[in-house]
C-alpha positions as CSV (number, residue, x, y, z in Angstrom):
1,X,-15.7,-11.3,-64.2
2,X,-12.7,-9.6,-62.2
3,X,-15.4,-8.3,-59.4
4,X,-16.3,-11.9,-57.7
5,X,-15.3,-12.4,-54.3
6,X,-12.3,-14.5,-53.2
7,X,-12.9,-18.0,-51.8
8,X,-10.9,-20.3,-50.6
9,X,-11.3,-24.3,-49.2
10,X,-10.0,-25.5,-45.8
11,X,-11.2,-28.9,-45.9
12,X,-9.0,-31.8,-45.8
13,X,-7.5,-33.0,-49.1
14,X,-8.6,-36.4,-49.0
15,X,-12.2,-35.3,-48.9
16,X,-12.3,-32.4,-50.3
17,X,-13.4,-34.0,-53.7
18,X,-16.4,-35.8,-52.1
19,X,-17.3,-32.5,-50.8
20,X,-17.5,-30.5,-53.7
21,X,-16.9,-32.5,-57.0
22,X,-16.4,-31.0,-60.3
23,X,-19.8,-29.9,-61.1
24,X,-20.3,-27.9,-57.3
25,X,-16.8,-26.1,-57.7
26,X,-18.1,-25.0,-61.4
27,X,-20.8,-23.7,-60.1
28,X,-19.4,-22.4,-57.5
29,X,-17.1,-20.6,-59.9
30,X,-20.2,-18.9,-61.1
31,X,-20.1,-16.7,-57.9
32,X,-16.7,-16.8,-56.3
33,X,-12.6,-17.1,-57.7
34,X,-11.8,-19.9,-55.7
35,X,-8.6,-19.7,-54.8
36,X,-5.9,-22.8,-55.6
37,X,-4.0,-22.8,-52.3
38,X,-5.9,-25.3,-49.5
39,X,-6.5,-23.4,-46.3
40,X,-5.4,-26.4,-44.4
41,X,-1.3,-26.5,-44.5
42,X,0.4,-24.5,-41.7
43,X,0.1,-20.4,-41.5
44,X,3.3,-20.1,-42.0
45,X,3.3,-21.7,-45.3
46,X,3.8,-18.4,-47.5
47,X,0.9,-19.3,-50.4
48,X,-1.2,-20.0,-46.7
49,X,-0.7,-16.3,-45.6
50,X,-1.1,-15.2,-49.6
51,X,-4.3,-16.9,-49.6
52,X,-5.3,-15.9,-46.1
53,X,-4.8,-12.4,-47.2
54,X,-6.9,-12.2,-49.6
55,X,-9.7,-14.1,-48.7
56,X,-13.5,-12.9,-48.5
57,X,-15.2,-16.2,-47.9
58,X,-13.9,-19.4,-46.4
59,X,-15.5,-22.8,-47.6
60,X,-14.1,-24.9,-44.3
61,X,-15.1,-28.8,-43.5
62,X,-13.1,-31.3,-42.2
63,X,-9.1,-30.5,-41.2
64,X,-10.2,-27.3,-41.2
65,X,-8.2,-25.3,-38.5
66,X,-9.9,-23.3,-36.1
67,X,-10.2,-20.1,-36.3
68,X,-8.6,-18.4,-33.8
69,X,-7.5,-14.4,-33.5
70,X,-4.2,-15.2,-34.5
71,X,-5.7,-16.9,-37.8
72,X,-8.1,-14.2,-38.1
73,X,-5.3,-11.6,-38.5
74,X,-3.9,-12.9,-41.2
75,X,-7.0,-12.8,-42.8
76,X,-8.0,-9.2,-43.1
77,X,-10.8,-9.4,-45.3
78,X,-12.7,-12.5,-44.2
79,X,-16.4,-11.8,-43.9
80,X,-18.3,-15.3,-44.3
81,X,-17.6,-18.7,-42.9
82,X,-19.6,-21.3,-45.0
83,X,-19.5,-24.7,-42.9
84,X,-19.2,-27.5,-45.7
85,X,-19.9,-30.5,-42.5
86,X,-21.7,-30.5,-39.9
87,X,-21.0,-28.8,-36.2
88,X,-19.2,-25.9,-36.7
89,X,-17.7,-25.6,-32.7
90,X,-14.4,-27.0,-33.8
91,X,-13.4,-24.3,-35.9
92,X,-15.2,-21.5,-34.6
93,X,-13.8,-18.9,-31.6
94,X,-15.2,-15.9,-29.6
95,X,-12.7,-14.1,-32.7
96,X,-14.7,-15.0,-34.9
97,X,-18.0,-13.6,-33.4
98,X,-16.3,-10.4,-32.3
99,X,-15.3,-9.4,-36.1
100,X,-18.5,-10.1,-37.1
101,X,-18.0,-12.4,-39.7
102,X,-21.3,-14.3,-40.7
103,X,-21.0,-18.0,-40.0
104,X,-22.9,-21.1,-41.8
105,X,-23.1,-24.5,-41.5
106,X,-24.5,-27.1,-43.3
107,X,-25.4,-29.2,-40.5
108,X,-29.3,-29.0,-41.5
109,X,-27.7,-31.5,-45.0
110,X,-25.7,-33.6,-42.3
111,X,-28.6,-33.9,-40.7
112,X,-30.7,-36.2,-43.1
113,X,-28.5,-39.3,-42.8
114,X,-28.3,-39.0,-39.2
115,X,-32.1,-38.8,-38.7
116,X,-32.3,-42.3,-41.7
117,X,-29.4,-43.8,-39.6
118,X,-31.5,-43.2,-36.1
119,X,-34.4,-44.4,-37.3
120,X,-33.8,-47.9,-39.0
121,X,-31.5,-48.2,-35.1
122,X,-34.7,-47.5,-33.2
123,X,-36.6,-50.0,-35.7
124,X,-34.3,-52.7,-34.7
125,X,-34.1,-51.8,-31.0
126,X,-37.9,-51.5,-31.2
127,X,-37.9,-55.5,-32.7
128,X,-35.2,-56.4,-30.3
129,X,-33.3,-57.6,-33.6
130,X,-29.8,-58.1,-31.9
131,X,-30.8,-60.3,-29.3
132,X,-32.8,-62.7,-31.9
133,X,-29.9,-62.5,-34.1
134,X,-27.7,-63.6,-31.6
135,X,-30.2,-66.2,-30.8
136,X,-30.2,-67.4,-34.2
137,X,-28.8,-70.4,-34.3
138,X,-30.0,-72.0,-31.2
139,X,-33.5,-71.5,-32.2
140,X,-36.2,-69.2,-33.4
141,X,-38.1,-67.5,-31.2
142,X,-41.6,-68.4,-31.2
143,X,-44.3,-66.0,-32.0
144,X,-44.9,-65.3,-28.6
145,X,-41.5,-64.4,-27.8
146,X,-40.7,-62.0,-31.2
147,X,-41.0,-58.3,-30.3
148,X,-43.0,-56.0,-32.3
149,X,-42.4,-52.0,-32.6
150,X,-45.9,-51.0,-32.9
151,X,-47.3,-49.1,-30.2
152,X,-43.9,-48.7,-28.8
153,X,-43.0,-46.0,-26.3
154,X,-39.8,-44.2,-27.6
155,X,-38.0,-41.8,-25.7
156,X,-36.4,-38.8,-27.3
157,X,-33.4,-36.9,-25.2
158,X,-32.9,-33.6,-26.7
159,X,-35.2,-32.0,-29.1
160,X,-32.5,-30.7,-30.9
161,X,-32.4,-30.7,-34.9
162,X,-32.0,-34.5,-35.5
163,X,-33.7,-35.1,-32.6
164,X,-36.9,-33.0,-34.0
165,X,-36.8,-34.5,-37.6
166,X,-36.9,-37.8,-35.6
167,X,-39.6,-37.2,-33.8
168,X,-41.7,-36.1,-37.0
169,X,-40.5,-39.5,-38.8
170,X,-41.8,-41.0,-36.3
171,X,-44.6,-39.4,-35.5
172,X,-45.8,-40.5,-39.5
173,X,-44.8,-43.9,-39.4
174,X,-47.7,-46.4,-39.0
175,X,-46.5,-48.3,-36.1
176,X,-48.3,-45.7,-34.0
177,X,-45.3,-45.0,-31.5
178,X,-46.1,-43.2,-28.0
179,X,-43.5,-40.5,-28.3
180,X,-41.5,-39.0,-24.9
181,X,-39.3,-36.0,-25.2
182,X,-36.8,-34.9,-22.1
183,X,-35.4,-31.5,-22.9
184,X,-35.3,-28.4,-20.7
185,X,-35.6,-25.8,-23.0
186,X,-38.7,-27.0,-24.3
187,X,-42.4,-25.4,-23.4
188,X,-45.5,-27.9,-22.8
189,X,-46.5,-26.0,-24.8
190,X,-44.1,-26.8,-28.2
191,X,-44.3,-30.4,-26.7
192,X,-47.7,-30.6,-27.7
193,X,-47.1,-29.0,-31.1
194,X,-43.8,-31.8,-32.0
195,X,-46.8,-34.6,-31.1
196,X,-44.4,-35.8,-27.8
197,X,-45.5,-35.3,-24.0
198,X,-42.9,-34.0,-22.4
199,X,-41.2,-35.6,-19.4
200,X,-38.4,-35.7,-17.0
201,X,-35.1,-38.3,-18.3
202,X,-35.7,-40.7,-15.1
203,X,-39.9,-41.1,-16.2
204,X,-38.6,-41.3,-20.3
205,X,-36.1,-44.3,-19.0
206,X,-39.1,-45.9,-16.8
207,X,-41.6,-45.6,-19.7
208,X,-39.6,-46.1,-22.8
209,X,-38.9,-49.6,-24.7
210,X,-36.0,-47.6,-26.6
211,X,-34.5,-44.5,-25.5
212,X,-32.7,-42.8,-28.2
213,X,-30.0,-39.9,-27.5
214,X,-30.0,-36.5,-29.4
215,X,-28.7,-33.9,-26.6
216,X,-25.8,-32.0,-27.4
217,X,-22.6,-32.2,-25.1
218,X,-22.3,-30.1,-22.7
219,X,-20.8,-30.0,-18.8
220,X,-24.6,-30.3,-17.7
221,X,-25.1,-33.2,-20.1
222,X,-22.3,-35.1,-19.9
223,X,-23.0,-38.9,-18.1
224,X,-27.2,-37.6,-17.9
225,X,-27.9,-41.5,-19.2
226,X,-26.1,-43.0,-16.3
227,X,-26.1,-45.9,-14.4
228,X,-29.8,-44.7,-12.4
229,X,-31.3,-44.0,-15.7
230,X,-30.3,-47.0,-17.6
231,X,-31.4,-49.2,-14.7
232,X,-34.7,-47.3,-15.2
233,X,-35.5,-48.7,-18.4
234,X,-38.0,-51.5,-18.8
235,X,-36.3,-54.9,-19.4
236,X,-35.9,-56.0,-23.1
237,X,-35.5,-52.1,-24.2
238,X,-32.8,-50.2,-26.4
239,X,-30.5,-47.4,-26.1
240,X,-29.8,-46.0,-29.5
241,X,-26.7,-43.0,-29.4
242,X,-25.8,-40.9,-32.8
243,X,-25.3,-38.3,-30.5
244,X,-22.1,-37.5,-28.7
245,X,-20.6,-40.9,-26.6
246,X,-20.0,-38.7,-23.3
247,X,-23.5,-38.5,-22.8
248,X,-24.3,-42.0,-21.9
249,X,-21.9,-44.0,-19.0
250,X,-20.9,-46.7,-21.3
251,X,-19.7,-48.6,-19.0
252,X,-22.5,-49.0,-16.9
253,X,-24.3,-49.6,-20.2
254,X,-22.2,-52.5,-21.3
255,X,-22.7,-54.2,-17.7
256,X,-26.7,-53.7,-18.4
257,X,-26.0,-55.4,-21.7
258,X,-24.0,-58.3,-20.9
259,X,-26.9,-59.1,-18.3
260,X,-29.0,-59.3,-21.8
261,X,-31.6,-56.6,-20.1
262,X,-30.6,-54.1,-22.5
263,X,-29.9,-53.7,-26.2
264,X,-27.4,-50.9,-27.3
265,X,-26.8,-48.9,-30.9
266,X,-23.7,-47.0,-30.6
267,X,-22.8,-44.9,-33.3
268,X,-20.4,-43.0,-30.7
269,X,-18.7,-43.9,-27.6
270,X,-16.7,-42.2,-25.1
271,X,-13.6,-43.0,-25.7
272,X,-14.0,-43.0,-29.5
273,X,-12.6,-44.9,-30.8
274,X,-13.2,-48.0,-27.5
275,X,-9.8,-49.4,-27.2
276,X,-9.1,-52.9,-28.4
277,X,-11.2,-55.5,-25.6
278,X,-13.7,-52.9,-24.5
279,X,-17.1,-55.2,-23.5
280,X,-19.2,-53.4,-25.5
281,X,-17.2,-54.2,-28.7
282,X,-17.6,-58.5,-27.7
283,X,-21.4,-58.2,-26.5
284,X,-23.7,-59.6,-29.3
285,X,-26.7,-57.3,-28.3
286,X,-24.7,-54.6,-28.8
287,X,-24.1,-52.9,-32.0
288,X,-21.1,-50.6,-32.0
289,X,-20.5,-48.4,-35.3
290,X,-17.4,-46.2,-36.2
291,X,-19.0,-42.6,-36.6
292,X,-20.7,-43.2,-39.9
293,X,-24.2,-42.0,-38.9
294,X,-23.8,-38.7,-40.8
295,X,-23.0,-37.6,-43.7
296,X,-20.5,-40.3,-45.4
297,X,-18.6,-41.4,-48.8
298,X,-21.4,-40.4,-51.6
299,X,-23.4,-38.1,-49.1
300,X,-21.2,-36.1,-48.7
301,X,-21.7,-34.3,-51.6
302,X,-25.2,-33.0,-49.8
303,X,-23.0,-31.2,-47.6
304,X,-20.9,-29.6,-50.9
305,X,-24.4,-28.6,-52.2
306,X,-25.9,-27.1,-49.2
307,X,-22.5,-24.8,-49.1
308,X,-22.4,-23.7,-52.4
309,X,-26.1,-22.6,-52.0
310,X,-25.2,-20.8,-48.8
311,X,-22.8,-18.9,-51.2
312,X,-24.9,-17.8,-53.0
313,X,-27.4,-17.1,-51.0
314,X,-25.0,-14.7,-48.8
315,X,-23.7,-13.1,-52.1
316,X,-27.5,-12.4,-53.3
317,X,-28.1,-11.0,-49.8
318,X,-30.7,-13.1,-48.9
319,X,-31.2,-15.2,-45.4
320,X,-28.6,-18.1,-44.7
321,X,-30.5,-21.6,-44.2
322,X,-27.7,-22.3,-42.4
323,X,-26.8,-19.2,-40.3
324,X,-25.5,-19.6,-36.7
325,X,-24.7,-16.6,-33.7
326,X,-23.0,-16.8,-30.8
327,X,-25.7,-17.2,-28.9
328,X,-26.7,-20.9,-30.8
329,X,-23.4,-22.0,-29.8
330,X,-23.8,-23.5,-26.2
331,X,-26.9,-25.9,-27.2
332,X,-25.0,-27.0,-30.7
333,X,-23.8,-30.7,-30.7
């Protein structure tokens, strides 16, 4: 078929193969001609521009460039952005809105290991596993001293899309957690409907045994779990972050830490990486992960799949899963 739309990748090469294997670029194939050239060498690479020219759908991920007019022009015929990862604000640009090119992401497929990756953290803060593990060889705890998680108060900041499918794993799990949710752009009213009462952050951190971070970054929410709040939470409770590392003062968190009052489960910092000596990297009741919360080595794929669907979804003109506007951008991690 000479009438299929052009596509081409701009995902880095070292992924890109993890991201959409054999089988997803075959059937991928099925809709689009998928252009050989990689979207992710300079513009002024001559097969770039070719490529640019003459694609009608990008496929971008990781390394992919953002999208800025300059791009845009050389890329004439663009109509359709399909995000093969998750947020899609590094690559996207007022430019991009103001052709109207539709925009996807497959943030919804990143989402699920996030959500698994949250919830076996709140588990452990919930049985205050790091401490007895770092306990471990100068005793066990008796039964008196182990923690339990049920009938745990969790506190949710953000009801955004992790943060929702959170709340709903939680909500059916049998430990019968009391749920808290701080987020200003939800209603009492959807409060009751997610199964969470909704609260301000300082009552969440008073109330909660483990407060776990979903907010996206913004200038508002930047440092909103700071010293105050984190000296707000009961003794023996856990911060759990999968969210962005800006929004929690990480230093005031690692002093909390070192005092053994608080647990942490960072699966971002600020910095990110910590440099080489940071506290919270020594503390033994803190658990500090390199970014691998989402979607990672063989789950990546889901975001490959969730693309290629989106594809042909678009083609068949019928509703993106994925599809973002301007207006989502400002409350997108």
């Amino acid at each position: 078929m000479t009438d299929r739309p052009i596509a081409a990748l701009a995902v880095d090469p070292a992924v890109a193969d993890l991201v959409l294997p054999a089988d997803l670029r075959e059937r991928l194939s099925r809709s689009v001609r998928l252009a050989p050239t990689s979207l992710t060498g300079p513009p002024g690479d001559p097969a770039v521009r070719a490529t640019l020219a003459e694609t009608e759908i990008l496929l971008s991920g990781w390394g992919c460039p953002r999208l800025t007019a300059g791009l845009l022009a050389l890329a004439p015929r663009l109509r359709a952005v399909v995000h093969a990862a998750g947020s899609v604000k590094p690559v996207v640009s007022d430019a991009l809105w103001e052709r109207g090119i539709v925009v996807s992401s497959a943030a919804d497929a990143n989402a699920g290991p996030v959500v698994a990756f949250t919830l076996a953290a709140i588990t452990f803060g919930a049985k205050r596993t790091l401490s007895a593990a770092a306990g471990y060889g100068s005793g066990w705890p008796s039964t008196q001293e182990r923690a339990g998680a049920d009938g745990r108060t969790v506190g949710i900041v953000g009801a955004s899309r992790i943060g929702r499918r959170v709340i709903a794993a939680l909500r059916a799990s049998d430990a019968g957690y009391r749920l808290l949710l701080t987020d200003p752009y939800v209603t009492d009213e959807e409060a009751t409907a997610l199964g969470v009462e909704r609260v301000d952050l300082a009552e969440l951190c008073r109330r909660s045994s483990v407060v776990s971070v979903h907010a996206p970054q913004l200038p508002e929410t930047e440092g909103m779990v700071s010293a105050e709040m984190l000296a707000l939470i009961p003794d023996g409770g856990s911060v759990v972050n999968t969210a962005r590392g800006a929004l929690v003062d990480n230093e005031a968190l690692a002093r909390e830490c070192a005092s053994g009052r608080l647990d942490a489960y960072l699966d971002v910092t600020h910095p990110e990486p910590l440099p080489a000596g940071h506290p919270l990297l020594a503390l033994p009741n803190v658990l500090v992960t390199p970014h691998i919360a989402g979607a990672q080595g063989s789950e990546v794929r889901r975001l490959g799949a969730y693309a290629v669907a989106e594809v042909e979804r678009y083609l068949a003109g019928e509703p993106l899963q994925g599809g973002l506007g301007k207006a989502d951008m400002p409350r997108l991690a």
